[in-house]
MINU-994748 format. One record per atom (N, C-alpha, C, O): x, y, z. Coordinates in pm, whole numbers, plus 50000, padded with zeros to 5 digits. Layout:
N
XYZ;...
END
This chain:
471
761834341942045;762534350441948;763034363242015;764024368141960;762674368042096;762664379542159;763984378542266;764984385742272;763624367242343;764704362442415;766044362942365;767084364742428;765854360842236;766864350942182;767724365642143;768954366142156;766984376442098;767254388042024;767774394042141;768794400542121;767314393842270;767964402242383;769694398042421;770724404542437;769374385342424;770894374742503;771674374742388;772824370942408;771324378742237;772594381542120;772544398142129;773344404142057;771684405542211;772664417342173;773834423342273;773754422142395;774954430242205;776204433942269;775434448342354;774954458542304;775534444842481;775204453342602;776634461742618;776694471742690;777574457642556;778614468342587;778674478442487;779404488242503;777884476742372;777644484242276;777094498142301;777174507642223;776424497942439;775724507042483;777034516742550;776914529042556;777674513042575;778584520742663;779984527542626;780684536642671;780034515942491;781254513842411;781734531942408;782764537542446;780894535542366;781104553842249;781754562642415;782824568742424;780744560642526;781494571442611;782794566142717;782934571842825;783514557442685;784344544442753;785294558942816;785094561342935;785944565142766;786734575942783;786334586442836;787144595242863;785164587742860;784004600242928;784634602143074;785324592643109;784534611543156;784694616643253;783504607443367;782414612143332;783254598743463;782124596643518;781544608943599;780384612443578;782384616043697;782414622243782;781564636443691;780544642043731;782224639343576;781524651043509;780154647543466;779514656443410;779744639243478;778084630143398;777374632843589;776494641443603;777754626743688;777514623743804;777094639643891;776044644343934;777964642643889;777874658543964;777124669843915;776944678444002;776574672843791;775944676243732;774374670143777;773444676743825;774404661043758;773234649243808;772624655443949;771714663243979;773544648344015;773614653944135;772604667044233;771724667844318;773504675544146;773474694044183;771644695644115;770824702444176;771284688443989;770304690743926;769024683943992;767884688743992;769534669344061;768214665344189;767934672244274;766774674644310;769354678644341;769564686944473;768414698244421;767474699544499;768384704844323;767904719344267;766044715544225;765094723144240;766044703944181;764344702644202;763624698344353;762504702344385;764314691144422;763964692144595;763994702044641;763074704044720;765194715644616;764884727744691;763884733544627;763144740144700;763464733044451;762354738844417;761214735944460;760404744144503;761054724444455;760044720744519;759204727544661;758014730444673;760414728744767;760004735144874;759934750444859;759184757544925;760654753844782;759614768944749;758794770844711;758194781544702;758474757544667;757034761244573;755624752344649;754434751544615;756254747644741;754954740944823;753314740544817;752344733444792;753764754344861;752124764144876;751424763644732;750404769944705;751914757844670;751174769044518;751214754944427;750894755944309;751604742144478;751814731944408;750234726744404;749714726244516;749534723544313;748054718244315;748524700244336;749584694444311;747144695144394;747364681644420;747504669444304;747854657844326;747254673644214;746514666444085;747474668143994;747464661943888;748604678644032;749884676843882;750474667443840;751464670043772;750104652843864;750554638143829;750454633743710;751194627743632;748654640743708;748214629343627;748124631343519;747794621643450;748374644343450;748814645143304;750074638643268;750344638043148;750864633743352;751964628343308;751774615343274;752574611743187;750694603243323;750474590243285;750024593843153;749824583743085;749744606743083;749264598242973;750384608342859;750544610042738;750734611342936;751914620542832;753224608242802;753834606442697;753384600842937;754644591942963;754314577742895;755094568442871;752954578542873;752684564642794;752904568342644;753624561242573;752364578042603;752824583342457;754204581542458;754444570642405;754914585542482;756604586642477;756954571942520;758134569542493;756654566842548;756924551842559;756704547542468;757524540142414;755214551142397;755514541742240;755984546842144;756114540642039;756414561942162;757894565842093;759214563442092;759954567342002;759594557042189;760294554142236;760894538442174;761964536142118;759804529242205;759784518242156;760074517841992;760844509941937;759284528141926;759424525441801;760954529941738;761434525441634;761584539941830;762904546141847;763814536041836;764444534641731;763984527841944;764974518441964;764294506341844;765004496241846;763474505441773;763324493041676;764524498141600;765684494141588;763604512041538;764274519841387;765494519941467;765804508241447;766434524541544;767284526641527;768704515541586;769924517241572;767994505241648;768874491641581;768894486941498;769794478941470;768074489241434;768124479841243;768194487141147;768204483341030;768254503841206;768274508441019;769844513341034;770774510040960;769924523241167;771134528641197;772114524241280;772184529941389;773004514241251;773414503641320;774734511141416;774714511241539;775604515941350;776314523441391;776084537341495;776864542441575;775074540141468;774664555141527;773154551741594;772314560541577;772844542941649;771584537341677;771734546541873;770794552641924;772664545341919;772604554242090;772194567142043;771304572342110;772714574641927;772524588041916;770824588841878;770014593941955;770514583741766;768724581741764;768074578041866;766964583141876;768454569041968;767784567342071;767714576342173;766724578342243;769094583242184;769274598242278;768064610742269;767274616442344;768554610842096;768064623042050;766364619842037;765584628842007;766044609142058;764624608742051;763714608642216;762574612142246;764734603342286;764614605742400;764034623342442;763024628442491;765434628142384;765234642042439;764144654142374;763774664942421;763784645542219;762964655542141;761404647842222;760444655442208;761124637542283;759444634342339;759634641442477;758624642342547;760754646342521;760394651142647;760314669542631;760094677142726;760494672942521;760514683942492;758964689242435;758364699842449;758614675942363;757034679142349;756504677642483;755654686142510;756814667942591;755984665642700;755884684542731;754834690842726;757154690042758;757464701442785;756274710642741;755724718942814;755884707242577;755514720642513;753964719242605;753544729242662;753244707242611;752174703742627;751544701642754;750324700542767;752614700942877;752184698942997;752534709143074;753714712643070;751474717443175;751884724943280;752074718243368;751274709543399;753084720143429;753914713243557;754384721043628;755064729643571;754294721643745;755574725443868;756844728043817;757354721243729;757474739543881;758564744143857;759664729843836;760124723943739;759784728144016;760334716444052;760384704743929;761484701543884;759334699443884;758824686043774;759474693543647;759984686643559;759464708343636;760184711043490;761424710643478;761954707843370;762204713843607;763394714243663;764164702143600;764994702543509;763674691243667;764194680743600;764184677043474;765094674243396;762654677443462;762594675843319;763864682243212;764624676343135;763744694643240;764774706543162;766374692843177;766924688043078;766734689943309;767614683943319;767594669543269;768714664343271;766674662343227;767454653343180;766954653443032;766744642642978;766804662742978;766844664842833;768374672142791;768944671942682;768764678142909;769844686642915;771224672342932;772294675042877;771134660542994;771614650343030;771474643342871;772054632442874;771024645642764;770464639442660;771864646542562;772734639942507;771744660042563;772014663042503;773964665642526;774864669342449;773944662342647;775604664642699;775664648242664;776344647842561;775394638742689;775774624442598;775854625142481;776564615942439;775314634342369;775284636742237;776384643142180;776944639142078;776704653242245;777434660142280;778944652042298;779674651042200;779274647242406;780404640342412;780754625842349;781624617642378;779554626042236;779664610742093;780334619942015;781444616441976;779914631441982;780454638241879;782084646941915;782454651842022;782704646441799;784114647241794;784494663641806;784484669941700;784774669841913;785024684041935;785804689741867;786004701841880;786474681641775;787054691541686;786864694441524;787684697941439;785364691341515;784664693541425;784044710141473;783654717141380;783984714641586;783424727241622;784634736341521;784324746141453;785654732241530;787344741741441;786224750641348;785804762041365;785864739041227;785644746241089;784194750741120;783674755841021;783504750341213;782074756641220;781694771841302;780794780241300;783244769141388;783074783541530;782454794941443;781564800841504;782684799741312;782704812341279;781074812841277;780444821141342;780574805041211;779534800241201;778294799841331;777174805141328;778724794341406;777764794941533;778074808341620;777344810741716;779194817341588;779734827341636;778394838241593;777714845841662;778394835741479;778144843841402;776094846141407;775474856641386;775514832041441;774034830841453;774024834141631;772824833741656;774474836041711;774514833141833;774164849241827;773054853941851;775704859241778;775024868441806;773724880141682;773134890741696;773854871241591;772204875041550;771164872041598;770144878241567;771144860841696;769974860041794;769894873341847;768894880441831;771204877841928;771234884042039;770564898941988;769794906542047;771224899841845;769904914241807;769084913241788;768454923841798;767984897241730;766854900141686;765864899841867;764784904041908;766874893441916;766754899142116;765854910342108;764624910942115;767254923842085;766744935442082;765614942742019;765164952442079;764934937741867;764524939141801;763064934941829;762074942141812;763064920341880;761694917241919;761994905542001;761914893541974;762304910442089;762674897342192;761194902642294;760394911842282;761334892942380;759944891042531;760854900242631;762014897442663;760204910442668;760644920642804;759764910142942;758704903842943;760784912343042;760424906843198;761094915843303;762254912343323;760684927243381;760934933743449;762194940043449;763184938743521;761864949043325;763014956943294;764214951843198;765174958643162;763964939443165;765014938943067;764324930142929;763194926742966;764474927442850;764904921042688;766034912342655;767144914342604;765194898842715;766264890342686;765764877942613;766624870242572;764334874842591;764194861042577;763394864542411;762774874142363;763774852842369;762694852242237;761814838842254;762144829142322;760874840142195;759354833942242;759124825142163;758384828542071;759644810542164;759624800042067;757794792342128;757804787742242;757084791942087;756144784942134;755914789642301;755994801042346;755644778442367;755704778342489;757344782142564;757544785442680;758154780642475;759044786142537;759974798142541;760144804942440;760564800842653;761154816642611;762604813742601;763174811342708;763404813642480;764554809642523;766014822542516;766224831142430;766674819742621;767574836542649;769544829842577;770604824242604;768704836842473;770154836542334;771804843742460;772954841242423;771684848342536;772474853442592;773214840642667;774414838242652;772514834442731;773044816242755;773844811642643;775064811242660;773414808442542;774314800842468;775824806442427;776914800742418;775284823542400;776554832242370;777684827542423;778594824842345;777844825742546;778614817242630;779534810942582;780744812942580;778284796042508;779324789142468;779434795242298;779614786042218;779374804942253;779614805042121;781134813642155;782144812542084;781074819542242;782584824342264;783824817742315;785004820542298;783094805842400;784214798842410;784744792742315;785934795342296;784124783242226;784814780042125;785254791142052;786464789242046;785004801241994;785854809941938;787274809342033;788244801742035;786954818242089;788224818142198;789044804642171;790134806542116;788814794942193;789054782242209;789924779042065;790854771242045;789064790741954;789624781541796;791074791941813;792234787841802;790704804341840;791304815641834;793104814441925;794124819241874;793094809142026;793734809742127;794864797842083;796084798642085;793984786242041;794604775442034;796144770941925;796894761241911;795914787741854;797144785541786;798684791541886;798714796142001;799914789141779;800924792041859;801354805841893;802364808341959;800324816941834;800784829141858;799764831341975;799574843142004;799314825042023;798494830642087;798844840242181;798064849642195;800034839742260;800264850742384;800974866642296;801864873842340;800494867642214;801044878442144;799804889342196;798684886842239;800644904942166;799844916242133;798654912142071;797604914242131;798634906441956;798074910641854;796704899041881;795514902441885;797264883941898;796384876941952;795254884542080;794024883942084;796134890842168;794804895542246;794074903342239;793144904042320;794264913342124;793034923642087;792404917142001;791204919241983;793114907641929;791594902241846;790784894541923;789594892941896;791454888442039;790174881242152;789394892942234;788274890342280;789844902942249;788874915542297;788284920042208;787414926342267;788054921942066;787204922441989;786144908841984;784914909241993;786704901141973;785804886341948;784594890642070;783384890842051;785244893842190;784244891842308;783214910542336;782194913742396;783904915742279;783384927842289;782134926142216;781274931142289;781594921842112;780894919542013;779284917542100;778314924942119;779764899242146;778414897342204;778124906242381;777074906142445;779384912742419;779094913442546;778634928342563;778354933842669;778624934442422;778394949042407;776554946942365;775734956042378;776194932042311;775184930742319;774204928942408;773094934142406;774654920742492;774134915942589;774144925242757;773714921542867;774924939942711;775224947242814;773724956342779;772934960042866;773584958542645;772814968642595;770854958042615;769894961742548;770794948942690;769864944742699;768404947442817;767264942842817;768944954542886;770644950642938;770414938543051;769354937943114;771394930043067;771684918443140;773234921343150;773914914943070;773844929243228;775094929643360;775924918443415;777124916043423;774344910343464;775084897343491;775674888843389;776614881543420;775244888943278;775494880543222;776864884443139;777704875543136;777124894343085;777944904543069;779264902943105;780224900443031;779234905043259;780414900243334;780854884443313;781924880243270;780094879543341;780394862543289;781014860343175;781514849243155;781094869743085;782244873842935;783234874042979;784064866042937;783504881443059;785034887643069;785684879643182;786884880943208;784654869243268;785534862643342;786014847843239;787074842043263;785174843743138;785434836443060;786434842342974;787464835542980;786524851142904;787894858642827;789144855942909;790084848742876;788954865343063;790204865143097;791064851043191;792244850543226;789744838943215;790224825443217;791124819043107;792104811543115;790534823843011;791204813142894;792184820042858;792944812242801;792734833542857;793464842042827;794914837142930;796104837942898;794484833443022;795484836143106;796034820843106;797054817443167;795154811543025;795834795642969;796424792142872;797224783142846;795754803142798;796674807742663;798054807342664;798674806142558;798874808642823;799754818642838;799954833542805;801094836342769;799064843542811;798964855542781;799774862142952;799614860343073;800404868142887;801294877043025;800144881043111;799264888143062;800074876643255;799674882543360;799304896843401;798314901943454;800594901943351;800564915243363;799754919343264;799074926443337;799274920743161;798144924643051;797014922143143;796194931143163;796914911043199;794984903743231;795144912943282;794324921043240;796204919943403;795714926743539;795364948243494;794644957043540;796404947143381;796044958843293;794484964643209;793804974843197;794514950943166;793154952243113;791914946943214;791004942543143;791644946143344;790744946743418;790724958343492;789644960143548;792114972143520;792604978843584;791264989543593;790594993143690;791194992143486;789975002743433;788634999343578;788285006243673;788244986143531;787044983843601;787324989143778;786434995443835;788594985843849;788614991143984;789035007343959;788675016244036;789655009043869;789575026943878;788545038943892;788475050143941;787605027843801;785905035243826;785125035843924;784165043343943;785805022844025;785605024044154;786095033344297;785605039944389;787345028944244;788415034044334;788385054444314;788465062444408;788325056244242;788165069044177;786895077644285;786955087444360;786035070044253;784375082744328;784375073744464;783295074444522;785075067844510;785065060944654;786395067344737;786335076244821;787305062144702;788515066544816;789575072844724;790565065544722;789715083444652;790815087244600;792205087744581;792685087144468;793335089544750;794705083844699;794275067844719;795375062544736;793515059944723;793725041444688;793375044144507;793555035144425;793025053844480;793025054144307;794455057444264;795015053444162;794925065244355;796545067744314;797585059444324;798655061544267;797285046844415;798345039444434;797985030844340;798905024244292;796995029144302;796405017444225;796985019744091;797485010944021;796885033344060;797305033543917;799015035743895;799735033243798;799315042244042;800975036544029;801725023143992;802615019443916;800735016844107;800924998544041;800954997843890;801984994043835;799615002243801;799684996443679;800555006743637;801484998743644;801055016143603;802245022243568;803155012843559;803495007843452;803805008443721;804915002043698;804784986343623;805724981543560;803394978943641;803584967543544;803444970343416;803934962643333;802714982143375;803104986543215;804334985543154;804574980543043;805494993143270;806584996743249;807574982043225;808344980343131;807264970643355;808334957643333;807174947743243;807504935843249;805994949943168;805304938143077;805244941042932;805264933242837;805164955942937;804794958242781;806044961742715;807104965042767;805634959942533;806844961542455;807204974842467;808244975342400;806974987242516;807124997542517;807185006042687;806235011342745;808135005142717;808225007342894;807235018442922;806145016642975;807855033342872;807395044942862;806375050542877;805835056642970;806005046742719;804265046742661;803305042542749;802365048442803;803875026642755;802905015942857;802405022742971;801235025243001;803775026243048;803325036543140;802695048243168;802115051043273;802855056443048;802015067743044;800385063943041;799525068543116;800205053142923;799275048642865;798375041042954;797215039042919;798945035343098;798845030043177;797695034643261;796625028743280;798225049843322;797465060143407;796845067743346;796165075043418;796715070443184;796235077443128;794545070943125;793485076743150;794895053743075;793275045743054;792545043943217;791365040643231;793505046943335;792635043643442;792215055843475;791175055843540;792775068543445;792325079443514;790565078943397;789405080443435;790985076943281;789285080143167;788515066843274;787405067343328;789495056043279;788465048843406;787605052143498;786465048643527;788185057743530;787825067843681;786615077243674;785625077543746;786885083743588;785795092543482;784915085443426;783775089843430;785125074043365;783875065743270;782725060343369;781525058743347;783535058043496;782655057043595;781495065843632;780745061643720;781295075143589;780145085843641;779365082343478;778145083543483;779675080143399;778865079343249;778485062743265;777415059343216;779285052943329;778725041943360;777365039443409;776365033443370;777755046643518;776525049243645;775165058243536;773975057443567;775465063143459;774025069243405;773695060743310;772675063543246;774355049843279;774145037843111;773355027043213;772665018543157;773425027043363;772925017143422;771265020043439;770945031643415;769965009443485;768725016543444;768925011043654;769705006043734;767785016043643;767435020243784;767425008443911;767705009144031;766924996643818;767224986043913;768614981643964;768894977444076;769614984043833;770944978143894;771634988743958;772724986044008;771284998243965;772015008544081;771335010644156;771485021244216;770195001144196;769664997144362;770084984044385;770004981444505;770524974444316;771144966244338;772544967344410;772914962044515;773194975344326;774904983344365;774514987244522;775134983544621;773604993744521;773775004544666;773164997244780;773205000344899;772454984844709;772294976844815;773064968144889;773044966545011;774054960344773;775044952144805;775914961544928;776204954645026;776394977944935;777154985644999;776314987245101;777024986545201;775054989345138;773844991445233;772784985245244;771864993245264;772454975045240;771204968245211;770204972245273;769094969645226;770354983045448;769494986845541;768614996245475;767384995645465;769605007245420;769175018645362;767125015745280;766435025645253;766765006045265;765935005845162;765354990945207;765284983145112;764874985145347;764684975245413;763704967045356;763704954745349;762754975845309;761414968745204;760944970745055;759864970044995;762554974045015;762584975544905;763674968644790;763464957744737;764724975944764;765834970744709;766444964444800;767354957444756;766284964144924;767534956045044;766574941745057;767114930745069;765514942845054;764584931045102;765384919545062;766054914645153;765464914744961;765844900844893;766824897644991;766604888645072;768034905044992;769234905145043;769114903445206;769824894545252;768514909045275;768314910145415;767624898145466;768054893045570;766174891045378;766204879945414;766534865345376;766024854945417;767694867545271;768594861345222;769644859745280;770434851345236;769964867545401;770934861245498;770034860745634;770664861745739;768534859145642;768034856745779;768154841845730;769244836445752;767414836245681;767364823945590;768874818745628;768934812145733;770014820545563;770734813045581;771344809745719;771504798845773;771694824445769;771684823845928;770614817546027;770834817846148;769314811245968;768644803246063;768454793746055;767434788246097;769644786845979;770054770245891;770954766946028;770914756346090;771614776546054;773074771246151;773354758046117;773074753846005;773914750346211;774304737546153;774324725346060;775104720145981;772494722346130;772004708946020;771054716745980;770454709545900;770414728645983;769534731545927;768084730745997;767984728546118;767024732545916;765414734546018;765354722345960;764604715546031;765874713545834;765154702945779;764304703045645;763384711245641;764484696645558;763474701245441;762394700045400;761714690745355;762244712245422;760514718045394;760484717245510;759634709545555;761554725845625;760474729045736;760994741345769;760874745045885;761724750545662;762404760645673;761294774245680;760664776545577;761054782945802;760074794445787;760214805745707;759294813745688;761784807345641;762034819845547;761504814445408;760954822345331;761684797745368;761554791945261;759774791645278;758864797845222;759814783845356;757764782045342;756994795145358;755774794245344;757304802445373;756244813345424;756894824345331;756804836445352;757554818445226;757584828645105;758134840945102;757894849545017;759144842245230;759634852745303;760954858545148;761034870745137;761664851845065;762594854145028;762124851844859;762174840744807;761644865044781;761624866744626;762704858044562;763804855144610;762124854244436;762944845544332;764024835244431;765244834844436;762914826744508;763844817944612;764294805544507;765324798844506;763104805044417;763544789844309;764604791444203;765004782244132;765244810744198;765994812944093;767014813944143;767714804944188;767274829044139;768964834244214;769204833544359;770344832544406;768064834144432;768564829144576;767844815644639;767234815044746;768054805244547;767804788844561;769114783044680;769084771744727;770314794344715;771234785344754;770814791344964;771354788845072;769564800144918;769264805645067;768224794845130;768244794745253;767214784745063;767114776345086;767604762845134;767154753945205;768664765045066;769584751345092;770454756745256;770694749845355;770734771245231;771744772345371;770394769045499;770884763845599;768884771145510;767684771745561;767524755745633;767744749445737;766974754445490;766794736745571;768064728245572;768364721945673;768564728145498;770124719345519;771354723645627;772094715045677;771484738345655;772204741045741;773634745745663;773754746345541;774544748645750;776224747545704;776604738145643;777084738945531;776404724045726;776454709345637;776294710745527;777264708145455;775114714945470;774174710545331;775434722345230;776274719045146;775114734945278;776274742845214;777454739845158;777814743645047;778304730345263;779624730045255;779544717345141;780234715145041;778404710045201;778784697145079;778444698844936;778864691644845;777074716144917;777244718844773;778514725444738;778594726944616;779224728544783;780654738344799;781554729044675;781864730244557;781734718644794;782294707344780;782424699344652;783454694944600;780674698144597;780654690344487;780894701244367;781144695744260;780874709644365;781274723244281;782694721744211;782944720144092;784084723344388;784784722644389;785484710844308;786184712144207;785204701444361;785364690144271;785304687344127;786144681544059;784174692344092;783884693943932;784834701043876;785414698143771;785034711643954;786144720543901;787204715443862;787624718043749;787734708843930;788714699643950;789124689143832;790144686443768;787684684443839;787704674443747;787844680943547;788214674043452;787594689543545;787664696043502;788964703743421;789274703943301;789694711443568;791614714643495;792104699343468;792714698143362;791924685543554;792504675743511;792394670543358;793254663943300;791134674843306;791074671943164;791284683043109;790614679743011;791684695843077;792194702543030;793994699743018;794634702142915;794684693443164;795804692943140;796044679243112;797214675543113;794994669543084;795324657343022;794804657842810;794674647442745;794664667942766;794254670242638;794784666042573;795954664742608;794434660842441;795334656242352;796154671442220;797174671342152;794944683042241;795384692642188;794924705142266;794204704842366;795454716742202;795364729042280;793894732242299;793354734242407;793234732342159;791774733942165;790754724242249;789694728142297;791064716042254;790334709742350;790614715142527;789644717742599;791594715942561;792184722542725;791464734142674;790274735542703;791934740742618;791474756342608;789244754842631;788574760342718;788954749642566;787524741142582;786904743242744;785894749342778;787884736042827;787344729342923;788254743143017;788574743543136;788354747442970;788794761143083;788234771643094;787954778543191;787984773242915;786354780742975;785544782842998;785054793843024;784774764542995;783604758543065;783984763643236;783264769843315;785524757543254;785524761943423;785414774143452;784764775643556;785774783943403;785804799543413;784254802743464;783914805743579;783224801043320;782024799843354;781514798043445;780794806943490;781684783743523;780854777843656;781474782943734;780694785443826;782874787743768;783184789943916;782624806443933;782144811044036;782864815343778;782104827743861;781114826243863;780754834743945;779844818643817;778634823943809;778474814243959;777634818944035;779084802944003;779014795144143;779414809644235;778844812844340;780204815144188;781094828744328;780044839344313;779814844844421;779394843444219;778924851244226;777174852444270;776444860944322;777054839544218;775304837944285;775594835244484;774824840044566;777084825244528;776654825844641;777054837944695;776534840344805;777894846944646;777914860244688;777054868944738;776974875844840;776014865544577;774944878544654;773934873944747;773414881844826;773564859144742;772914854444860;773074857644997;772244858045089;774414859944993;774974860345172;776094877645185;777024878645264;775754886645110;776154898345088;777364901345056;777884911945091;777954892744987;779424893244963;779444896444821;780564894944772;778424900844728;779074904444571;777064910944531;775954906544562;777304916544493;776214925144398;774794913744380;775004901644382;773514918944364;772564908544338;772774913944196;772464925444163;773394903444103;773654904143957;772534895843859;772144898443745;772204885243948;770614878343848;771294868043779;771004863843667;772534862843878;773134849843756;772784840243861;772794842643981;772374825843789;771674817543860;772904806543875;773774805443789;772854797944004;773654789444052;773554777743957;772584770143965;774754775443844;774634764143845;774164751243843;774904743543904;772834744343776;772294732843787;771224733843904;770294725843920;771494744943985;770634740944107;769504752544062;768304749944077;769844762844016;768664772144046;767834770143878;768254767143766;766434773943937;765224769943776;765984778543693;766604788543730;765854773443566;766154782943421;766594770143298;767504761943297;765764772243224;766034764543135;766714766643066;767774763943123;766944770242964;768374779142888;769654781742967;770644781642893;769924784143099;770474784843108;770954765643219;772094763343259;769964757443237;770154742443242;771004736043137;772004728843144;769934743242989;770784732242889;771954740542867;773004734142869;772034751942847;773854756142818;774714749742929;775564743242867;774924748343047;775484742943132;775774731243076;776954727943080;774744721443006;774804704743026;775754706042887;776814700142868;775024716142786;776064716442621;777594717342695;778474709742654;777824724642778;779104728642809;780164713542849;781094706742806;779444714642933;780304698743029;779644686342887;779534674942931;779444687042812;779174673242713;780134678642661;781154672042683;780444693942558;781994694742499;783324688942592;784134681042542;783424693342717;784044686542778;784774669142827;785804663742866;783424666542793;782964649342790;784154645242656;785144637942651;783614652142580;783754648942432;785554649342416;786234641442351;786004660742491;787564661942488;788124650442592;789094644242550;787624646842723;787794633342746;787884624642695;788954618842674;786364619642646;786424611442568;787324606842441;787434594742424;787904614842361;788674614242234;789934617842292;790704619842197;790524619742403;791624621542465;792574609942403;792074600242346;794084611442419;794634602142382;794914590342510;794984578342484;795064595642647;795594588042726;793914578542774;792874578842709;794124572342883;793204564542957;792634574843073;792894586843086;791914567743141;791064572043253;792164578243353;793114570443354;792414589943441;793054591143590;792204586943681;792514587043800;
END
């Protein structure tokens, strides 16, 4: 009978729902997320006990006969929707395994990831343009998380970001993410979008959570707003000359208490694109040098809104020597580490900056100083690579969409990964600020695992329901 029940059921049934799915976006994700529990792993060597196995035989046998009873109920009651019960049950027994088992970073790593793999298949069954009539809605709880954050969220070395669900801490500032993209996404997707008027209401939309999430304060995460705003902004078709106006401020505050006439030429520039972009030549222009010079100035009131760690961060990224066993440390042996990878690397787990614990938060924000360690340049270039690619894969389904909101979707999923990819390997190897944004799939963080996987499953999902076929 059993036999008989296996060889009559439709095995393509299983596959039928994601036929239109992206493979490469399911795959690379995958990928980056094995790559990221092997390097955890080797940071965490020393401190791994021998015996962390064996709570899992009896955690993995439970979930097996959840499992089993999963796939009964949900071929015979829910015939139609029977992958999604089986998904979603999948991902809710590994979430108890979660609540109930201490494990290794590394073993959670994954774990986190293929519940996160659960939920981006769920994700791309369901029809993305059902998010239309709900954005305001998830807009709207995303950032009431983000105050009850403030209110009574879990503090971790200087900042307030997580709220304390059980065993877990989860950081509402992750999802914000995606609660703005789809706004953006609902917002953008109409035909006025490259107007005046369209783009201050998308600088309000984003000002909202990023004024929250500044006041947490989390910086890094912050910035990851405005590179997502001004991605999708600039797909919108929103004039060029605006994006470069409205980022102008941020180098004036620089340019200003650093080298003074490069503040003058700088703001000559935006003068004159005020003058040939905006509806008002004149004004624009006045209005132009008027917001970079308060730039310039906001910069010294910036610098006192910042708390003490991130303006040893700043002055490290410019000096890292200055402060060798202190604020420079991370950074200094965050490029011995990678510089003693050279080619193929020492090999994994035989790296001396990685094993001997030489390099703080090696399993978080500088996970990619491991990989340059034992893997070498090689290992580097080929995570580069699979990044790149995604990316890729990525504008191709944005410019294969069947509507605006969907492209608009998947652009500012890409926005997302390529700065927080530019900016984590930045500060690893001294090329951008230690900001505390974690690489992508590879470095530990749960919240910020599953927002990644929610992201690329909306994506899936605009594939998937695409009108054309596979490229």
């Amino acid at each position: 009978m059993m036999f008989k029940s296996i060889k009559t059921f439709r095995w393509k049934s299983v596959i039928l729902p994601w036929q239109q799915a992206d493979l490469w976006l399911l795959l690379l994700p995958l990928g980056l997320s094995i790559l990221g529990g092997i390097m955890i792993r080797s940071t965490e060597l020393n401190q791994i006990k021998p015996e962390w196995w064996m709570p899992w035989v009896f955690a993995l046998s439970g979930l097996a006969a959840v499992l089993v009873i999963l796939v009964v109920a949900a071929r015979y009651v829910a015939h139609e929707y029977w992958q999604q019960w089986l998904i979603g049950g999948i991902a809710f027994g590994l979430i108890l395994i979660k609540a109930f088992l201490a494990a290794p970073k590394w073993s959670e790593h994954i774990l986190i990831a293929v519940v996160g793999i659960c939920l981006m298949l769920l994700c791309a069954r369901w029809r993305y343009e059902n998010l239309i009539k709900w954005h305001w809605i998830i807009y709207g709880i995303t950032n009431l998380s983000l105050v009850f954050v403030m209110i009574a969220g879990t503090s971790a070395k200087g900042a307030q970001r997580w709220i304390a669900i059980g065993s877990f801490n989860v950081q509402p500032s992750e999802f914000a993410k995606l609660s703005l993209i789809i706004t953006l996404a609902v917002l953008l997707s109409a035909k006025d979008s490259a107007t005046m008027g369209s783009l201050v209401r998308s600088l309000a939309i984003t000002a909202v959570p990023w004024g929250l999430v500044f006041l947490q304060p989390d910086l890094g995460t912050s910035l990851v707003f405005g590179a997502i705003t001004l991605g999708m902004l600039y797909w919108a078709n929103v004039n060029p000359g605006w994006l470069l106006l409205l980022s102008s401020p941020l180098v004036s505050a620089i340019l200003f208490n650093v080298y003074l006439p490069g503040w003058c030429a700088w703001s000559a520039l935006m003068a004159l694109i005020a003058w040939k972009t905006l509806p008002w030549p004149i004004r624009g222009a006045v209005g132009a040098v008027a917001i970079n010079l308060l730039g310039g100035e906001a910069g010294h009131i910036f610098w006192g809104l910042l708390k003490d760690y991130q303006k040893n961060r700043i002055i490290t990224f410019l000096n890292p020597e200055h402060d060798p066993l202190g604020s420079g440390y991370h950074l200094i042996q965050s490029r011995i580490a990678i510089g003693s990878g050279e080619l193929w690397g020492r090999g994994l787990y035989h790296g001396t900056q990685t094993q001997g614990n030489f390099v703080p938060e090696q399993h978080t924000d500088f996970i990619f100083s491991a990989i340059g360690e034992e893997l070498g340049f090689v290992g580097c270039i080929a995570v580069l690579l699979a990044f790149w690619f995604f990316c890729l894969r990525l504008v191709m389904i944005a410019e294969s969409s069947k509507s605006n909101f969907g492209s608009l979707l998947a652009i500012g999923v890409l926005a997302m990964i390529v700065f927080q990819v530019i900016v984590n390997i930045g500060m690893t190897i001294g090329m951008a600020p230690v900001t505390g944004i974690p690489l992508p799939w590879v470095s530990y963080g749960r919240s910020a695992m599953l927002t990644n996987f929610i992201a690329v499953g909306l994506v899936e999902s605009v594939a998937n329901y695409r009108q054309r076929l596979k490229f």
